[in-house]
HTML snippet that shows the backbone in 3Dmol.js (N, CA, C, O; Angstrom):
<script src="https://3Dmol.org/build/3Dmol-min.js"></script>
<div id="view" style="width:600px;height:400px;position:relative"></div>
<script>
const pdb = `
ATOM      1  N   UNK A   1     -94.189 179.925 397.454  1.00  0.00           N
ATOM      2  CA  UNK A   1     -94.692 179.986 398.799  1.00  0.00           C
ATOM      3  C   UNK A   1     -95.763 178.917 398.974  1.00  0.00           C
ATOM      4  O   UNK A   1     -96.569 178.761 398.056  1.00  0.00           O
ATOM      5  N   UNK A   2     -95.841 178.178 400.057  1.00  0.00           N
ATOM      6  CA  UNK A   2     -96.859 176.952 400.268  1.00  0.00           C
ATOM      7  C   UNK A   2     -97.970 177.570 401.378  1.00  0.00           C
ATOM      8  O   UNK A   2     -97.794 178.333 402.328  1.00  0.00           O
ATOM      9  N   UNK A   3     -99.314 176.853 400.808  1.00  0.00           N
ATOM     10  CA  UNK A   3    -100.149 177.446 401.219  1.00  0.00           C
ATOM     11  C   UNK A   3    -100.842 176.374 401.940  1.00  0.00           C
ATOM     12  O   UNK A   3    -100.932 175.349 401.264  1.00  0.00           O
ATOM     13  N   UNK A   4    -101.346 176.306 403.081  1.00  0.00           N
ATOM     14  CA  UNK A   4    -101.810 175.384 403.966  1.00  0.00           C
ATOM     15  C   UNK A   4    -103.176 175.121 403.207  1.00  0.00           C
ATOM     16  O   UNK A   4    -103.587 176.047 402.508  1.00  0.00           O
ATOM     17  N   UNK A   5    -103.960 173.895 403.274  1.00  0.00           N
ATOM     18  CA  UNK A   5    -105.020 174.148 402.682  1.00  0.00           C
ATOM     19  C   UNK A   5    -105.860 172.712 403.440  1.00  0.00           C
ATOM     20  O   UNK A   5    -105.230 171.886 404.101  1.00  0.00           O
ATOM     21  N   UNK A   6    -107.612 172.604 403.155  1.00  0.00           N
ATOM     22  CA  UNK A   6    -107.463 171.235 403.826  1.00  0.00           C
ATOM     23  C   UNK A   6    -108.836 170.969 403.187  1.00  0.00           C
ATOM     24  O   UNK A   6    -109.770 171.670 402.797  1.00  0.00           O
ATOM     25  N   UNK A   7    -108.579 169.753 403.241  1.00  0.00           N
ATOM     26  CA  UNK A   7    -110.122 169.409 401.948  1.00  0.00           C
ATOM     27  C   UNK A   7    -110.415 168.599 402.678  1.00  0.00           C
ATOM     28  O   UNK A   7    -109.818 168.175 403.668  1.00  0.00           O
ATOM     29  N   UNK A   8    -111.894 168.168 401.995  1.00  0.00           N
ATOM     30  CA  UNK A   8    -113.104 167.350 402.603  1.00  0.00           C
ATOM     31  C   UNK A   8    -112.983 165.924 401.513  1.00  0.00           C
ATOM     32  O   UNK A   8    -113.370 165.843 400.347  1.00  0.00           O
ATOM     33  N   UNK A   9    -112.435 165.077 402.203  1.00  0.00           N
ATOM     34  CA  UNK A   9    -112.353 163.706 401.086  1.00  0.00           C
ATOM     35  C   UNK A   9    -112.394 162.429 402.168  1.00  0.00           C
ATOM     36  O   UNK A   9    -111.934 162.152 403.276  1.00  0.00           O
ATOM     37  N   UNK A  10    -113.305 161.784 401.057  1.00  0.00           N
ATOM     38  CA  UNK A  10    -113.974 160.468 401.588  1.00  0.00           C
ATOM     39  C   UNK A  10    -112.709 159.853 402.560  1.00  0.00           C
ATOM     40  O   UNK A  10    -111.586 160.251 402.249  1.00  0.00           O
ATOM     41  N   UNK A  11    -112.799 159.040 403.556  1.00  0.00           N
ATOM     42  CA  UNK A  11    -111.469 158.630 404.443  1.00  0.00           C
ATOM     43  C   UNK A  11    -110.767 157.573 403.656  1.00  0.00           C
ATOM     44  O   UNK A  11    -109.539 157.539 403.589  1.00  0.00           O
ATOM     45  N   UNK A  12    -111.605 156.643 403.013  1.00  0.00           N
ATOM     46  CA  UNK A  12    -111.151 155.339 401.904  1.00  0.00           C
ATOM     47  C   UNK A  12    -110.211 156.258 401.018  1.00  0.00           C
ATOM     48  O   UNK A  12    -109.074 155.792 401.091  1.00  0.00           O
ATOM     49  N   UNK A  13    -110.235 157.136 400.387  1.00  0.00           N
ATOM     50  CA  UNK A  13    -110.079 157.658 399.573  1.00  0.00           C
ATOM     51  C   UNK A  13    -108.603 158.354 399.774  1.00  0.00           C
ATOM     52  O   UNK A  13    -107.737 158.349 398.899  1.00  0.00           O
ATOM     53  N   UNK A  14    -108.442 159.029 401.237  1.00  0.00           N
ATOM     54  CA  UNK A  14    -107.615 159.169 402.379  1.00  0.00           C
ATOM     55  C   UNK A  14    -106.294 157.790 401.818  1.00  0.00           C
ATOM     56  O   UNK A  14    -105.220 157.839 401.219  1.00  0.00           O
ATOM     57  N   UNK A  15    -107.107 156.721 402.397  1.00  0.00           N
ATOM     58  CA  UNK A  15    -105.961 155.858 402.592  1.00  0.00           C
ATOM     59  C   UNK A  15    -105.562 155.655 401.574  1.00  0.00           C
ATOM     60  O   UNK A  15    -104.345 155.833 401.544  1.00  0.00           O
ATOM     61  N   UNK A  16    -106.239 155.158 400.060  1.00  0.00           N
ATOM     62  CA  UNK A  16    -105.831 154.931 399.162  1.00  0.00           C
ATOM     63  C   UNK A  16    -104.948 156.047 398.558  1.00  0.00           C
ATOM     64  O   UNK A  16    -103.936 155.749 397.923  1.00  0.00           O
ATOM     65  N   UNK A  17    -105.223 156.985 398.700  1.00  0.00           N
ATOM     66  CA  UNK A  17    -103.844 158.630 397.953  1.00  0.00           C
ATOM     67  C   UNK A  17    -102.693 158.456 398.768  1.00  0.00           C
ATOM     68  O   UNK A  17    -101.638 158.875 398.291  1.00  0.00           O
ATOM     69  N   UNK A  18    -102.653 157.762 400.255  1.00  0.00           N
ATOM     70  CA  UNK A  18    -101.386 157.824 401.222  1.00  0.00           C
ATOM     71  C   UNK A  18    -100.510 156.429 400.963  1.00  0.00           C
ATOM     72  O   UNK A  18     -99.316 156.361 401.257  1.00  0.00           O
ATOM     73  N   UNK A  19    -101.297 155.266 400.345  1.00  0.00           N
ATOM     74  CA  UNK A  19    -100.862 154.159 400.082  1.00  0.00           C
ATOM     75  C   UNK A  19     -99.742 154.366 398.791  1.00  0.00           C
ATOM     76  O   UNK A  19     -98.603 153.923 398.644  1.00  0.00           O
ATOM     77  N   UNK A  20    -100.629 155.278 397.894  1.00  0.00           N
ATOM     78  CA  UNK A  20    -100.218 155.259 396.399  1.00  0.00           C
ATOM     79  C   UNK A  20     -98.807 156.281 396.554  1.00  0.00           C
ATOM     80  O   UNK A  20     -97.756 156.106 395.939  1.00  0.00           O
ATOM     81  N   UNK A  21     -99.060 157.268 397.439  1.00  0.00           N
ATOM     82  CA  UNK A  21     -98.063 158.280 397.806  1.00  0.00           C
ATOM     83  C   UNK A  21     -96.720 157.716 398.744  1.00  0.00           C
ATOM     84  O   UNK A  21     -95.646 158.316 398.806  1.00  0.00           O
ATOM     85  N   UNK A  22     -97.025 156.466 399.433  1.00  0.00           N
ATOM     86  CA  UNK A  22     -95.975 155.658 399.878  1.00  0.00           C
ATOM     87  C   UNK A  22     -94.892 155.001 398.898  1.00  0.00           C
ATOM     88  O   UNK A  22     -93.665 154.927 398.848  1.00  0.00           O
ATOM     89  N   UNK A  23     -96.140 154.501 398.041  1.00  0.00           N
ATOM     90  CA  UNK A  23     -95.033 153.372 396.784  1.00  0.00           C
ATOM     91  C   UNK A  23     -94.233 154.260 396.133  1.00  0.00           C
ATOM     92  O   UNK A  23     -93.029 154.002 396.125  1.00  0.00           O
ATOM     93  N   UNK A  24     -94.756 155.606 395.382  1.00  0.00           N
ATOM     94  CA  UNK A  24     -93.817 156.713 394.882  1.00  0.00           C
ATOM     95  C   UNK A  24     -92.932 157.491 395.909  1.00  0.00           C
ATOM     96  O   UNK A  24     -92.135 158.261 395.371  1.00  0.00           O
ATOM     97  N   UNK A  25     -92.900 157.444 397.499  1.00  0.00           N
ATOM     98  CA  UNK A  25     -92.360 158.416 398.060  1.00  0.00           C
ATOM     99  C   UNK A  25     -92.681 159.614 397.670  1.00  0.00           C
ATOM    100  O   UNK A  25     -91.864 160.370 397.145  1.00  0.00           O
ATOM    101  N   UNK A  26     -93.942 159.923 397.892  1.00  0.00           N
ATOM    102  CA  UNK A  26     -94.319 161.063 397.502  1.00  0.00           C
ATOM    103  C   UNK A  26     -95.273 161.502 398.715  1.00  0.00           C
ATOM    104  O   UNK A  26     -95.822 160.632 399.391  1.00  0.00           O
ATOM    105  N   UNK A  27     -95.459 162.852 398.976  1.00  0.00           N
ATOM    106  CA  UNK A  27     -96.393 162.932 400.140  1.00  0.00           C
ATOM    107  C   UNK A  27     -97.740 163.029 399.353  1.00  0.00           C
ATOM    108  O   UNK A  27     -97.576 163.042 398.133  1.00  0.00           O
ATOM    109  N   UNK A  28     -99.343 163.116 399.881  1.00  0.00           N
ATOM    110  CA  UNK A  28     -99.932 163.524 399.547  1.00  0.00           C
ATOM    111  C   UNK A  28    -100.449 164.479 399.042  1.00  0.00           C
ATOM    112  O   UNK A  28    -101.492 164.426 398.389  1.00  0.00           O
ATOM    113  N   UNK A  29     -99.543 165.885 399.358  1.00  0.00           N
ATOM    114  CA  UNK A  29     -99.574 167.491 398.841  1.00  0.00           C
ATOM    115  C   UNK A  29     -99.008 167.106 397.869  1.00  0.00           C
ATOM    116  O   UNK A  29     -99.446 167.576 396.819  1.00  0.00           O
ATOM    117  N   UNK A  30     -97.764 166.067 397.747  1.00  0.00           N
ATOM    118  CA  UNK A  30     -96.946 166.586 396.404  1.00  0.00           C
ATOM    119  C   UNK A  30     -98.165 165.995 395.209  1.00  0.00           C
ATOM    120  O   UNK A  30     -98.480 166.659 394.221  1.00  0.00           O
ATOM    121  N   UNK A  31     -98.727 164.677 395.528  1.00  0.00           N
ATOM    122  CA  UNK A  31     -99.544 164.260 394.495  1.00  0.00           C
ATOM    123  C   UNK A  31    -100.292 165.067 393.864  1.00  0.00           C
ATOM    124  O   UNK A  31    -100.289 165.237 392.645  1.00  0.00           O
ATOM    125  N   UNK A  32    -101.302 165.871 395.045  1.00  0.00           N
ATOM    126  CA  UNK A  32    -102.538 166.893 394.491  1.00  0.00           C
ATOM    127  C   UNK A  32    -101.661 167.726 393.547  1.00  0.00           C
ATOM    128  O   UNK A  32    -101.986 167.859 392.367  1.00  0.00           O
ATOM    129  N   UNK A  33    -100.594 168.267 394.033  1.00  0.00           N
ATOM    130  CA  UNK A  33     -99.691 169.290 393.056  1.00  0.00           C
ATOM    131  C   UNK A  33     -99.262 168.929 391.807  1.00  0.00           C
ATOM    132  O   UNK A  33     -99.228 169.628 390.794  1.00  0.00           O
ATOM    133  N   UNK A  34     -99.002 168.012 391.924  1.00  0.00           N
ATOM    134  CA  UNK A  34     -98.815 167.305 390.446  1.00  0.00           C
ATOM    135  C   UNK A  34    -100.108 167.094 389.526  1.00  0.00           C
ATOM    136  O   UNK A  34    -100.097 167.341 388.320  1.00  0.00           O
ATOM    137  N   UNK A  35    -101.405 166.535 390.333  1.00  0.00           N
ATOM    138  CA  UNK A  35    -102.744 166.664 389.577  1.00  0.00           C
ATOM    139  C   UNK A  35    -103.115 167.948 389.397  1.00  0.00           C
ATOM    140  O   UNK A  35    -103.432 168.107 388.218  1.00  0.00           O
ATOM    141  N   UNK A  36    -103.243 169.168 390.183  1.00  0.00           N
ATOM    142  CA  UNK A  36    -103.385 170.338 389.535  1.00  0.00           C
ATOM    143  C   UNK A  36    -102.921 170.703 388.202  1.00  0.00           C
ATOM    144  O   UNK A  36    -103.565 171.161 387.258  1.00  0.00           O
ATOM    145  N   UNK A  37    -101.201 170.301 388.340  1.00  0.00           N
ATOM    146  CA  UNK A  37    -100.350 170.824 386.970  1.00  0.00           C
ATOM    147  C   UNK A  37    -101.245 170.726 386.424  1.00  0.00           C
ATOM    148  O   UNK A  37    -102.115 171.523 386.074  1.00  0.00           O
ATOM    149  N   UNK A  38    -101.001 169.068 386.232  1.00  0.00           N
ATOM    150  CA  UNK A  38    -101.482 168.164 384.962  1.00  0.00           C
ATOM    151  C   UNK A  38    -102.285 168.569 384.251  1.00  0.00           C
ATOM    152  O   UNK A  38    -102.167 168.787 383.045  1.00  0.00           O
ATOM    153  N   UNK A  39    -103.798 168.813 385.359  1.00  0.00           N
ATOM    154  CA  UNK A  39    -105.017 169.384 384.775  1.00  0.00           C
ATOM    155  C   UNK A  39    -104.764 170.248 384.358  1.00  0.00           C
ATOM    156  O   UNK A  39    -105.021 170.157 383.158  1.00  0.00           O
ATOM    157  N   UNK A  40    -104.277 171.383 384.636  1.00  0.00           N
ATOM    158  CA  UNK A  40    -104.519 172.890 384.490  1.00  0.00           C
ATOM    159  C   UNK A  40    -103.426 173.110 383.055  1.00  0.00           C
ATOM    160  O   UNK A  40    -103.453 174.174 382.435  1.00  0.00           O
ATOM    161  N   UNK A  41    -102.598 172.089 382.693  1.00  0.00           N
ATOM    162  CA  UNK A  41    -101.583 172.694 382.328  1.00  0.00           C
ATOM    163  C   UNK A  41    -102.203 172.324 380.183  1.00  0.00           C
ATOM    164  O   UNK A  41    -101.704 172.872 379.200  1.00  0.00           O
ATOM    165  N   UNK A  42    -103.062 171.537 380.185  1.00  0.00           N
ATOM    166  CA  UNK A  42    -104.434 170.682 379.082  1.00  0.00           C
ATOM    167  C   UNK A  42    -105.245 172.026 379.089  1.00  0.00           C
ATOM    168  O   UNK A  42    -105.710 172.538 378.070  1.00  0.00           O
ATOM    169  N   UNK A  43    -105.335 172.430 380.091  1.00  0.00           N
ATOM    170  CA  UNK A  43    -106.209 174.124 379.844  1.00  0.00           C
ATOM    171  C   UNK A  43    -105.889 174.913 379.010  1.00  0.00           C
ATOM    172  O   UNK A  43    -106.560 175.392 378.096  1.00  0.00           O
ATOM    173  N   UNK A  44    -104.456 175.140 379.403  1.00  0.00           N
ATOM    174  CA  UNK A  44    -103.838 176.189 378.863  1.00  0.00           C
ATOM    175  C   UNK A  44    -103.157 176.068 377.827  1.00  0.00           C
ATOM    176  O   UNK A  44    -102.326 175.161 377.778  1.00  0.00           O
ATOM    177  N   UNK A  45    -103.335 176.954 376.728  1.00  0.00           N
ATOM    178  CA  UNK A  45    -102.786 176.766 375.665  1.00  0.00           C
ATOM    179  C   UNK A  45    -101.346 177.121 375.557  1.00  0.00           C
ATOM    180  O   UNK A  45    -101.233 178.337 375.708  1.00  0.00           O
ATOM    181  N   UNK A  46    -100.006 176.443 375.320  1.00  0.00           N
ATOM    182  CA  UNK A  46     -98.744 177.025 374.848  1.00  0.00           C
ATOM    183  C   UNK A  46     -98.490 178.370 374.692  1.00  0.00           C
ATOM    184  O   UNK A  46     -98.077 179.352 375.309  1.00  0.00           O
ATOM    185  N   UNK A  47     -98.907 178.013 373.612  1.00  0.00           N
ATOM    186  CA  UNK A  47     -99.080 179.233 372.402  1.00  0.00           C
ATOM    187  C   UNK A  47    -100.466 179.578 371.873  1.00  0.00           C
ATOM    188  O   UNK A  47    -101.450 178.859 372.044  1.00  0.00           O
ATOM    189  N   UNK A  48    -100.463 180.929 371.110  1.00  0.00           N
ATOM    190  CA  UNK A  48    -101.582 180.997 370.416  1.00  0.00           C
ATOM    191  C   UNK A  48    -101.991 180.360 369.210  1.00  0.00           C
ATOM    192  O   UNK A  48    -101.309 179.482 368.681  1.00  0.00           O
ATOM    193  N   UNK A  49    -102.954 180.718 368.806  1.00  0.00           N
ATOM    194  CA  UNK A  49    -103.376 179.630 367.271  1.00  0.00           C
ATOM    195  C   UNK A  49    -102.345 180.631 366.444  1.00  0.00           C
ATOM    196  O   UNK A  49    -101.302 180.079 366.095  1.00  0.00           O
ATOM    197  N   UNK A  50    -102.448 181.622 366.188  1.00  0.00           N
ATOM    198  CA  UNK A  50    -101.770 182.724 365.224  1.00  0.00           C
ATOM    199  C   UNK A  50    -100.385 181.982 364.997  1.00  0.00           C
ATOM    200  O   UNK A  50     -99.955 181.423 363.988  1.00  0.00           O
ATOM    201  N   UNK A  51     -99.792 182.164 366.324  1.00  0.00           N
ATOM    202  CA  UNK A  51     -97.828 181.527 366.785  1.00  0.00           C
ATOM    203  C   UNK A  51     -97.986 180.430 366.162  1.00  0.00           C
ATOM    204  O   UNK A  51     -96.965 180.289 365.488  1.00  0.00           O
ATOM    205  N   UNK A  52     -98.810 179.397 365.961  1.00  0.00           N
ATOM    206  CA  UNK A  52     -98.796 177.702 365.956  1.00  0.00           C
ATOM    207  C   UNK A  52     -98.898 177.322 364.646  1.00  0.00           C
ATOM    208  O   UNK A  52     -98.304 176.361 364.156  1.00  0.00           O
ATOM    209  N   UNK A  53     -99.875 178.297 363.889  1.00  0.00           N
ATOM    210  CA  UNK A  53    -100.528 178.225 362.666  1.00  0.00           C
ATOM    211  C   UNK A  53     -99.955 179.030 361.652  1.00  0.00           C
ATOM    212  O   UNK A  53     -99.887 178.754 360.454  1.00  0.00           O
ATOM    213  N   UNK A  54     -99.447 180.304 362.373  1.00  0.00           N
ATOM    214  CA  UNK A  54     -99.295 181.459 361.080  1.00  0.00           C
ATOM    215  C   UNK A  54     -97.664 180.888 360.447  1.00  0.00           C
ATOM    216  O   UNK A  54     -96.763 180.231 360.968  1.00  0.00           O
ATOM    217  N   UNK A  55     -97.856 181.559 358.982  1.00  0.00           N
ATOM    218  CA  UNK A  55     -96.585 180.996 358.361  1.00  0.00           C
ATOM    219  C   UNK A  55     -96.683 179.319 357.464  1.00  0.00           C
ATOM    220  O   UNK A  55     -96.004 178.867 356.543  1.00  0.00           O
ATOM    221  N   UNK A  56     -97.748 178.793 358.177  1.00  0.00           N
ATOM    222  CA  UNK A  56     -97.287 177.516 357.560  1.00  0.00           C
ATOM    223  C   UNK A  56     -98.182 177.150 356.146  1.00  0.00           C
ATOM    224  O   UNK A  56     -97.988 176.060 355.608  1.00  0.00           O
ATOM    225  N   UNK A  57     -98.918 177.868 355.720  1.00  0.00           N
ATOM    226  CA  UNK A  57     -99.365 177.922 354.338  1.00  0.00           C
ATOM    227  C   UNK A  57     -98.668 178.864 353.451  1.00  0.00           C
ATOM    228  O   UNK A  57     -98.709 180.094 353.487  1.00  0.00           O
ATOM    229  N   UNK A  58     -98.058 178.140 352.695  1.00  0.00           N
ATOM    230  CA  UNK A  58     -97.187 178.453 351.506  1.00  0.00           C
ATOM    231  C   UNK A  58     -98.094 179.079 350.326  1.00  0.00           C
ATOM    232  O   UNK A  58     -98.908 178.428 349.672  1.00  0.00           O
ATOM    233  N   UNK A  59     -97.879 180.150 350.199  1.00  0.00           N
ATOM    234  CA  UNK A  59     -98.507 180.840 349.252  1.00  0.00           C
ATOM    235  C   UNK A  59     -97.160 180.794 347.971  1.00  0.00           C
ATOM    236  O   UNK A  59     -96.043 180.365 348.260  1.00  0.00           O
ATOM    237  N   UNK A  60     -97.522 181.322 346.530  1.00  0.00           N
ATOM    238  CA  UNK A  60     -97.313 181.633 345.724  1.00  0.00           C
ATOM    239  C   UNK A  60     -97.159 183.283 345.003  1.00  0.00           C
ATOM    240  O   UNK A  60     -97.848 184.257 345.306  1.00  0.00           O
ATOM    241  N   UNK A  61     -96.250 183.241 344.165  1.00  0.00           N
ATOM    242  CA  UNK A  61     -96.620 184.723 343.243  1.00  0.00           C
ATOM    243  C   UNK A  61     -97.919 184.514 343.011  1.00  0.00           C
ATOM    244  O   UNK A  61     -98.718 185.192 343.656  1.00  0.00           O
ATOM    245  N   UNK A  62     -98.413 183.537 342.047  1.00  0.00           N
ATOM    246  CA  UNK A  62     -99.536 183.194 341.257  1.00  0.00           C
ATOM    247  C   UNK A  62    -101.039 183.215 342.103  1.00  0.00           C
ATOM    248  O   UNK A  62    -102.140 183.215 341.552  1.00  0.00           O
ATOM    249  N   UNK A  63    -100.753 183.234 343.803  1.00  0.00           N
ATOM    250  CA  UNK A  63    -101.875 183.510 344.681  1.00  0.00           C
ATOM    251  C   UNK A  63    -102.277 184.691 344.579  1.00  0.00           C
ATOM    252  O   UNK A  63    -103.456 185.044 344.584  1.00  0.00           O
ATOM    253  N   UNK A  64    -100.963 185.640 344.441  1.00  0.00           N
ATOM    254  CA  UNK A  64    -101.332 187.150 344.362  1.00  0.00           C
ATOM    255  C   UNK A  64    -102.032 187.752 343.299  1.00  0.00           C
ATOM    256  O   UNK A  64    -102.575 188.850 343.425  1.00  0.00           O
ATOM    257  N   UNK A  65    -102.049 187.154 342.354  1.00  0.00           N
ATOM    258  CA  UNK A  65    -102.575 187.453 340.737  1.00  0.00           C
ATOM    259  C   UNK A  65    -104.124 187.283 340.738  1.00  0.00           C
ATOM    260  O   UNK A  65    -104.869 188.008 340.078  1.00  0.00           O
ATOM    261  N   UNK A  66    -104.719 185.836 341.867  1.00  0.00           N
ATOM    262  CA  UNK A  66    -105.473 185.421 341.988  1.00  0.00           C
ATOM    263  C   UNK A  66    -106.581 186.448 341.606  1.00  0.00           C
ATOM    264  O   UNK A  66    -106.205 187.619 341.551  1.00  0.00           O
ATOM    265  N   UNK A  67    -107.971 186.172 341.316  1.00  0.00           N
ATOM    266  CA  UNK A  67    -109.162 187.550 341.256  1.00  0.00           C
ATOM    267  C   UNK A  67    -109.611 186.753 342.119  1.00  0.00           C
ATOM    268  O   UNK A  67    -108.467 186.369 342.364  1.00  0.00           O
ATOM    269  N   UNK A  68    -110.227 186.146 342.810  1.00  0.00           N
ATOM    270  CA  UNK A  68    -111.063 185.611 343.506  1.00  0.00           C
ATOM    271  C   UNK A  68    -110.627 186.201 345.065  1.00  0.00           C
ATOM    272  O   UNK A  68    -109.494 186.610 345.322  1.00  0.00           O
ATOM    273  N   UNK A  69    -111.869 186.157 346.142  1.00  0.00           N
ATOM    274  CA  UNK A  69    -111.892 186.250 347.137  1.00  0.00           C
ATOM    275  C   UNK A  69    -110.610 185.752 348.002  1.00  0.00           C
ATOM    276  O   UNK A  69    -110.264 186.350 349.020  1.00  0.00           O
ATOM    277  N   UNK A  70    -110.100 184.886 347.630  1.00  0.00           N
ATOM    278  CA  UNK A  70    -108.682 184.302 348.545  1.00  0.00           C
ATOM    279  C   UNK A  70    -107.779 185.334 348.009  1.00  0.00           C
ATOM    280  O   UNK A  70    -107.364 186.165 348.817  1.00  0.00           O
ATOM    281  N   UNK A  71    -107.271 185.451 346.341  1.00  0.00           N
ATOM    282  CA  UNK A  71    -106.608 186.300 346.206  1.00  0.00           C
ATOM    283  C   UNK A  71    -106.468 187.785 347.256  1.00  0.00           C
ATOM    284  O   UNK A  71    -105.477 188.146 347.890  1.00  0.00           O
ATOM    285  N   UNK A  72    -107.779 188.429 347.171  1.00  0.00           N
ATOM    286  CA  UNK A  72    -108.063 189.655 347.706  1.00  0.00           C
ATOM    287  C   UNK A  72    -107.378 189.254 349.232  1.00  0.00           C
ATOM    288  O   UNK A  72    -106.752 190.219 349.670  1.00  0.00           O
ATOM    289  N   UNK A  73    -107.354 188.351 349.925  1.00  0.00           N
ATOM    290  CA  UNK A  73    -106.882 188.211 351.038  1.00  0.00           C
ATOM    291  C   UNK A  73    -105.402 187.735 351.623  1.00  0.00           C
ATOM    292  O   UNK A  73    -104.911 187.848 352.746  1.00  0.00           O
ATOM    293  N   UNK A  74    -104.976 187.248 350.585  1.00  0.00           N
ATOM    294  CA  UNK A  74    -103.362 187.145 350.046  1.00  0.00           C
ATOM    295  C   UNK A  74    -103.039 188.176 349.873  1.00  0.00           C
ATOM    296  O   UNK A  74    -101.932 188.237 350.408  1.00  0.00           O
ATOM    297  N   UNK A  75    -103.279 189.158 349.432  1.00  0.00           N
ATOM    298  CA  UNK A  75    -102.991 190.274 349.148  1.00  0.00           C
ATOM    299  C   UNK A  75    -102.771 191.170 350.089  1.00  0.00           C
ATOM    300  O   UNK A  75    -101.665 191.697 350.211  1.00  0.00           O
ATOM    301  N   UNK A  76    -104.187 191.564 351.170  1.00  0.00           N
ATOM    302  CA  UNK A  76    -103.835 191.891 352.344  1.00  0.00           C
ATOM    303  C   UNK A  76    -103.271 191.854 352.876  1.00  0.00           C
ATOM    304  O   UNK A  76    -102.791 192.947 353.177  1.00  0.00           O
ATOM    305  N   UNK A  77    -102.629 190.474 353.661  1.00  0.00           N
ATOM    306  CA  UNK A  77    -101.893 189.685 354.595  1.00  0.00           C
ATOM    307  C   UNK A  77    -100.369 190.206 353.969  1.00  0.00           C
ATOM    308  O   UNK A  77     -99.532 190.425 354.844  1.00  0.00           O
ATOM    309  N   UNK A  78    -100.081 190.349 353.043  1.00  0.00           N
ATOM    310  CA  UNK A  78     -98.980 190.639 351.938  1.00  0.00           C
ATOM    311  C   UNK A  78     -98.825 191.932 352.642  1.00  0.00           C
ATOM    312  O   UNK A  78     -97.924 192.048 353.472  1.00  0.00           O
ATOM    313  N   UNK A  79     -99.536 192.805 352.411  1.00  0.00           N
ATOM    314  CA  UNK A  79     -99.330 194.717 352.892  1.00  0.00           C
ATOM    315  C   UNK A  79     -99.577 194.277 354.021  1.00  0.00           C
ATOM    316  O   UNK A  79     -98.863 195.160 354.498  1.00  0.00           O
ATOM    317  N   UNK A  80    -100.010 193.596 355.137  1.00  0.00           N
ATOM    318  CA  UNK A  80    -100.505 193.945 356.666  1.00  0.00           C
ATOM    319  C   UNK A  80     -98.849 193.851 357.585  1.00  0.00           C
ATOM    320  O   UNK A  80     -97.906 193.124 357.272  1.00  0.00           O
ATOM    321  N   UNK A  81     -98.891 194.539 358.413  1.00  0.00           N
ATOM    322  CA  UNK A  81     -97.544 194.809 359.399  1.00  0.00           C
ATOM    323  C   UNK A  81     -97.579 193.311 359.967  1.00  0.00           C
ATOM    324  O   UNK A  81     -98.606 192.976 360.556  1.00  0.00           O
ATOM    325  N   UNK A  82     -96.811 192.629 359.872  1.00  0.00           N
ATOM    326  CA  UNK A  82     -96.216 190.902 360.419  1.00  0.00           C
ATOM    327  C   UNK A  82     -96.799 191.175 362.234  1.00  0.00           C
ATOM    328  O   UNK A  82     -97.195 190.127 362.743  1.00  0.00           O
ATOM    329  N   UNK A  83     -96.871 192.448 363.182  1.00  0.00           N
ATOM    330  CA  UNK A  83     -96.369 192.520 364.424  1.00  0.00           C
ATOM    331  C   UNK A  83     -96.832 193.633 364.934  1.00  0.00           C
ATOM    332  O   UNK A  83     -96.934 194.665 364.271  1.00  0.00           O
ATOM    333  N   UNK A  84     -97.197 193.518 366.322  1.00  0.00           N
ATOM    334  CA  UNK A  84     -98.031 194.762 366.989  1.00  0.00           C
ATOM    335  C   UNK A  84     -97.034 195.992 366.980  1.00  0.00           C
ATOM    336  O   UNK A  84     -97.590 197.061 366.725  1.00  0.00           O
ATOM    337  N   UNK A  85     -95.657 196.054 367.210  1.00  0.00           N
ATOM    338  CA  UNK A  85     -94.827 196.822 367.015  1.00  0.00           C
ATOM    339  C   UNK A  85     -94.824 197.636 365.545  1.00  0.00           C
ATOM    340  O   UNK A  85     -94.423 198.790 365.397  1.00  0.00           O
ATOM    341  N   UNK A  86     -95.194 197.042 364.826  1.00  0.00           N
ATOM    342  CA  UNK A  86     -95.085 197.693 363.339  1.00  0.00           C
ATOM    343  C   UNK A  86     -96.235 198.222 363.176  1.00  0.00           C
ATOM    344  O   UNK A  86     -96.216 199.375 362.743  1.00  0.00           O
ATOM    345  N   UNK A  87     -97.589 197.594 363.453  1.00  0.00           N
ATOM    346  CA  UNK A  87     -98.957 198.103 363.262  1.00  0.00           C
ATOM    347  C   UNK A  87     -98.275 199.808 364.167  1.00  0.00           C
ATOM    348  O   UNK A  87     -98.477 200.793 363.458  1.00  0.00           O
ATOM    349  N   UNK A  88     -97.682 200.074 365.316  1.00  0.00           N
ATOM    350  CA  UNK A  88     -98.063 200.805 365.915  1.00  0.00           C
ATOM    351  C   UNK A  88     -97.073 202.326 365.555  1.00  0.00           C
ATOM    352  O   UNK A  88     -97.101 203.477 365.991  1.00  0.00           O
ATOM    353  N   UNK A  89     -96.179 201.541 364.460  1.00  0.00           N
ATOM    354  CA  UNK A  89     -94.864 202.845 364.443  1.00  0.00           C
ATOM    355  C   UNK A  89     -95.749 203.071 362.950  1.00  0.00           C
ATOM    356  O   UNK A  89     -95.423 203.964 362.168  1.00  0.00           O
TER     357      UNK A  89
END
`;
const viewer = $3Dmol.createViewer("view");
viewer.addModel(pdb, "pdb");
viewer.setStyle({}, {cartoon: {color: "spectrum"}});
viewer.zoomTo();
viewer.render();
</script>
């Protein structure tokens, strides 16, 4: 749904977005719409860090054996439910 909207911008500024919006055949709404994406879209993350990150350190048997503090946490991650579905059954 399109939403009427109307901003306060310098008139130079005017001509130059209608000039630039001529050479592309583009109107001036479509431009701003496209700069919103753009911006907004650098905001937002894909995915989460977990989705992006988890999985890609290769552990070992020999991590699990570990005594040290990493071990103890290899270990965990080992027994912890992969998924909110499993934490919950």
């Amino acid at each position: 749904m399109k939403t009427k909207l109307t901003l306060s911008i310098d008139s130079d500024k005017v001509k130059r977005a209608k000039a630039y919006g001529r050479k592309r055949k583009k109107s001036v709404s479509e431009l701003v719409e496209e700069m919103i994406d753009k911006l907004t879209e650098d905001a937002r993350p894909t995915t989460s860090w977990s989705q992006r990150w988890g999985g890609t350190l290769g552990l070992t048997a020999a991590d699990l054996k570990r005594e040290d503090r990493f071990g103890k946490l290899v270990r965990r991650a080992a027994t912890a439910p992969r998924t909110r579905k499993e934490q919950r059954a």
